[in-house]
N, C-alpha and C positions, 0 to 999 in steps of 0.2 A: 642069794635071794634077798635077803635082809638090805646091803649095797643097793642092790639095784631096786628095792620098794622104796630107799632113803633114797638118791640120787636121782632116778630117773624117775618115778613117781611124787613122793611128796614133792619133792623139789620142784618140779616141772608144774605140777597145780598149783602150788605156793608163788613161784615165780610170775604166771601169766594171770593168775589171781589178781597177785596185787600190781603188775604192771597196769591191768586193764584197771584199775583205782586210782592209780595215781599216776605219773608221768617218766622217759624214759632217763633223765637228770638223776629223777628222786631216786629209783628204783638203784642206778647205778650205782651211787652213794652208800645207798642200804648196802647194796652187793660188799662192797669197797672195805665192810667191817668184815669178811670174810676171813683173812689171814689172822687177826686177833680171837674173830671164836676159835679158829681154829685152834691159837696157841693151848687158849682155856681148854678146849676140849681135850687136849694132848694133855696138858696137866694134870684133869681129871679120870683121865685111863692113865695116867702114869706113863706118860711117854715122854714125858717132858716136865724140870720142874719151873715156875714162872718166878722170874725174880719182881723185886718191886717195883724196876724201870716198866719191866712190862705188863704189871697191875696199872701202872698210871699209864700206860699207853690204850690198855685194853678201856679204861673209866673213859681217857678223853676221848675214844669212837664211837663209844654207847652215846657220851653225851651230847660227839655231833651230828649222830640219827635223828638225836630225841630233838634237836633244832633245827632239823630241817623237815621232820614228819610234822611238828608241834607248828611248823608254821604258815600250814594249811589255813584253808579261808572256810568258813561255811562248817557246820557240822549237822552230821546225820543222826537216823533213830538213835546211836549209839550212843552218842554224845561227840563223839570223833568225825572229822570230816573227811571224805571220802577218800582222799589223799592221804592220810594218816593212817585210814586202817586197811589203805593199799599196802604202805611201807612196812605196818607192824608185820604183815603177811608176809610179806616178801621176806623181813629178819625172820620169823619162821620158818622160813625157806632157807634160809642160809645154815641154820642149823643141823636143818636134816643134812645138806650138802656136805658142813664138816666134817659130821659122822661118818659120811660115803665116803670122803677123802681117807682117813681113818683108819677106815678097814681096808680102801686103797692101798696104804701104804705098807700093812703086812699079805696082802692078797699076791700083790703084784712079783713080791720075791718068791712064789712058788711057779709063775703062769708070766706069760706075757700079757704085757700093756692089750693087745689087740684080744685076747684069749677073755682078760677081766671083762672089758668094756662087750664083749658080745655076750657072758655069761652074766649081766648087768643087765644089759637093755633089754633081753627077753622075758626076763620074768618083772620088769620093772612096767615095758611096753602093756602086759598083759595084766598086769594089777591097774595099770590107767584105765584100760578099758570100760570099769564100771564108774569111774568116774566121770568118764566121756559123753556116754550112750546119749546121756537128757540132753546136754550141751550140742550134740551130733542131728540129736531128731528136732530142736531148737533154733540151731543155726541159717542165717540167709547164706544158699551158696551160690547166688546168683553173684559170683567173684569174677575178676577179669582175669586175661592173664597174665598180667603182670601180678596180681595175687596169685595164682599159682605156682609161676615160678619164686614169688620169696616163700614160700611152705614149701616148696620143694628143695631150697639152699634153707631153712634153718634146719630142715630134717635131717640134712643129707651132711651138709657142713656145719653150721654152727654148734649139731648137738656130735652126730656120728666121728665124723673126721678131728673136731674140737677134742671131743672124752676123748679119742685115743691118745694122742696128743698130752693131753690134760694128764692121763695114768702114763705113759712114760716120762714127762718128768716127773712123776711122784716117785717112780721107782728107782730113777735117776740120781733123785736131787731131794725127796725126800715129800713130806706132804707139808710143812713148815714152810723151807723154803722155794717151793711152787706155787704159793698161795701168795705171795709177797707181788706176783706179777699182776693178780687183779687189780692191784693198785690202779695200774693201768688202765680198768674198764670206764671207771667214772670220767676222766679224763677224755677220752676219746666219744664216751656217750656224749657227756655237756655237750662237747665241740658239733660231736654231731645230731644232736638233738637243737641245739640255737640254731643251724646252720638250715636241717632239712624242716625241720617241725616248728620253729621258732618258739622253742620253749623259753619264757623270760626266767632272767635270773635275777630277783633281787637279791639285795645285800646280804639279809639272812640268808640266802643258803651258801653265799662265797664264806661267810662267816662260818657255817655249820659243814660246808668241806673241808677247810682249811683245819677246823679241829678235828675232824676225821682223819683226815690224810697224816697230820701231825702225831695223832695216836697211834696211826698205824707205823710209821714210821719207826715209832719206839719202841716196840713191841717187834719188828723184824729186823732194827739194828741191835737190840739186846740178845746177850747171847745167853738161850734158855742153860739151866744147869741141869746136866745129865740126871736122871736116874741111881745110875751104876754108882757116880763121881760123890753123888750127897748120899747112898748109902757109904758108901767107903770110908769118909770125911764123920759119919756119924760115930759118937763114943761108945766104944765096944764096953762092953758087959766084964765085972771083975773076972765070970766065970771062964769067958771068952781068952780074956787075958793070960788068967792063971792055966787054959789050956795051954796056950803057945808056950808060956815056959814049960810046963812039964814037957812040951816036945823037944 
């Protein structure tokens, strides 16, 4: 339950939140720091420890969010422009997500990939629900159908067919090194966001992926130190000691 209120609930409001703020380049980029919270989060459950390559990789992602959200035009009531506190939403969203991943990756070794992701989506689907309702009795659905067929492939594929997908390589390959392929997402957005959307790209944000992409980089070619390995490695206790010889 907890999985699916983080993954397919917050995540899912976080996500199309701050999509609908700011633009589908920026959002990707935000996405793109995924694999580094992740590291963090595995550090902080103890699942992994982070050396200092990969402190400095995790600094340089945060700090090429912060240049490409910071380099919005215009700001609102908040003092932030609407771009900015699309993005901040969206790294919100990525969090809940790492979590999901998380618990992914010790879920998935009891049940399969296909067993998590449906014991995920329904109680995840059903905590949306009250988020939905206003937004439902709100919405224009005078849509065409070519709008209905893309909510029928994000529902169907992008989220359903994707999370299974998504939980068998975690249980695969780990939740670490699964996350290393969103790399991939910003990439393929830019290209298709200039292409269909014509989203411009000034300098700053080639400047504020490049230190994204770089940080992440260091942080998924650093090899985290086990758990197990830096207790072993840590100095035992006189008492400790003096047991082994009495044995």
């Amino acid at each position: 339950i907890l999985a699916g209120f983080l993954g397919n609930t917050v995540y899912q409001v976080m996500f199309i939140k701050g999509i609908a703020m700011s633009t589908a380049s920026n959002t990707s980029f935000v996405l793109a720091t995924t694999p580094a919270t992740t590291a963090v989060m595995s550090h902080l459950f103890g699942k992994q420890r982070m050396t200092r390559r990969m402190w400095t990789g995790v600094i340089m992602a945060v700090a090429g969010v912060l240049v490409i959200t910071l380099s919005g035009q215009g700001q609102g009531a908040s003092g932030l422009s609407p771009a900015t506190a699309g993005d901040l939403i969206t790294f919100m969203g990525t969090i809940a997500w790492c979590l999901h991943t998380i618990i992914a990756s010790d879920m998935v070794k009891r049940m399969s990939p296909l067993a998590f992701t449906t014991w995920t989506m329904v109680p995840g689907a059903l905590l949306l629900i009250p988020f939905s309702l206003r937004e439902l009795g709100a919405g224009n659905w005078e849509i065409s159908a070519l709008n209905w067929f893309e909510l029928v492939f994000s529902g169907s594929v992008a989220i359903v067919f994707s999370y299974i997908l998504w939980n068998k390589g975690v249980k695969e390959s780990g939740p670490a090194k699964t996350a290393v392929y969103q790399n991939l997402t910003p990439v393929w957005t830019g290209v298709f966001a200039w292409l269909l959307l014509r989203e411009p790209w000034p300098p700053v944000k080639f400047l504020g992926a490049l230190v994204i992409l770089t940080g992440v980089s260091l942080v998924r070619l650093s090899k985290p130190e086990p758990v197990e390995a830096a207790r072993d490695s840590a100095p035992r206790s006189v008492s400790a000691r003096h047991s082994d010889s009495a044995r």
